[in-house]
C-alpha positions in Angstrom: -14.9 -1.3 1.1 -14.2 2.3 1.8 -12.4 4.1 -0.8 -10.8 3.8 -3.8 -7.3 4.6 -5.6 -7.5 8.5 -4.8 -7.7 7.2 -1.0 -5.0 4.4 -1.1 -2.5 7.0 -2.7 -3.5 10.1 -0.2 -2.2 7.0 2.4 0.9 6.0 0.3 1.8 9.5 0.2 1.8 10.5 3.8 3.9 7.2 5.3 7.0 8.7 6.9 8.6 5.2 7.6 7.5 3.0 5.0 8.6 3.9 2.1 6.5 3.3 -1.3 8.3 0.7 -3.7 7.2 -1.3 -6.5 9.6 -4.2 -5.6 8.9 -5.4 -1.9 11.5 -7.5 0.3 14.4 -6.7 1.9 15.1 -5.5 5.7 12.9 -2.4 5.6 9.3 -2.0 5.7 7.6 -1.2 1.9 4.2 -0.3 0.4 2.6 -0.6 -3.3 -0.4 -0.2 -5.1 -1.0 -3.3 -6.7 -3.5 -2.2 -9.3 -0.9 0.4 -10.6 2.0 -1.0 -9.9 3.0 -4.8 -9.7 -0.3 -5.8 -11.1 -1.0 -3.0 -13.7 -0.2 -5.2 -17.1 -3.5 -7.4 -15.9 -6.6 -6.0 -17.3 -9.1 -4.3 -14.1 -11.5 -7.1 -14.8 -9.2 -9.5 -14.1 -7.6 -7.9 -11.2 -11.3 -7.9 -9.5 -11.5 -11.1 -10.4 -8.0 -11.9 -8.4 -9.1 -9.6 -5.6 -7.3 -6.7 -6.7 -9.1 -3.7 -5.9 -8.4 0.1 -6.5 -7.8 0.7 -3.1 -5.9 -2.3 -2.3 -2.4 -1.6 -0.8 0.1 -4.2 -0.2 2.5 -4.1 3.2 6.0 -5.8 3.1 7.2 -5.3 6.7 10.7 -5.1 7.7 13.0 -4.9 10.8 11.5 -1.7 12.4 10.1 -1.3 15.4 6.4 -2.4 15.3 5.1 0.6 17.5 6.9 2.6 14.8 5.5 0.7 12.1 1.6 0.9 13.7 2.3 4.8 13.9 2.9 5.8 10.8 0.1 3.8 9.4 -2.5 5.5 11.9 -1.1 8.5 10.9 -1.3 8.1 7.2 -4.9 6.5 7.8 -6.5 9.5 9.5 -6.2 11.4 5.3 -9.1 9.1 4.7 
């Protein structure tokens, strides 16, 4: 694993089309941070235990165009 939390943010932050949400589903494409977000009331040794890693982020994909979709994530991937 590459990375941690500083690293999954700086990626969070520069997605264009997916937008950062704590609540994933619906038609558009989303993105958390499990650890901090829909997972944060679970103590970090339990979270490793489940899998949960600082760096962990969590993809709900929508109705966009997957070219679109693969874009903006190598985009936001080349910050790390």
């Amino acid at each position: 694993m590459r990375g941690g939390e500083a690293e999954a943010f700086k990626v969070l932050n520069r997605l264009k089309l997916i937008w950062l949400a704590v609540s994933l589903g619906g038609t558009e494409s989303l993105a958390e941070h499990p650890a901090s977000m829909t997972h944060s009331d679970i103590a970090p040794q339990k979270q490793q235990m489940l899998g949960i890693t600082p760096a962990m982020i969590r993809l709900s994909v929508g109705t966009e165009n997957p070219d679109d979709l693969i874009a903006d994530l190598a985009q936001a991937l080349k910050t790390i």
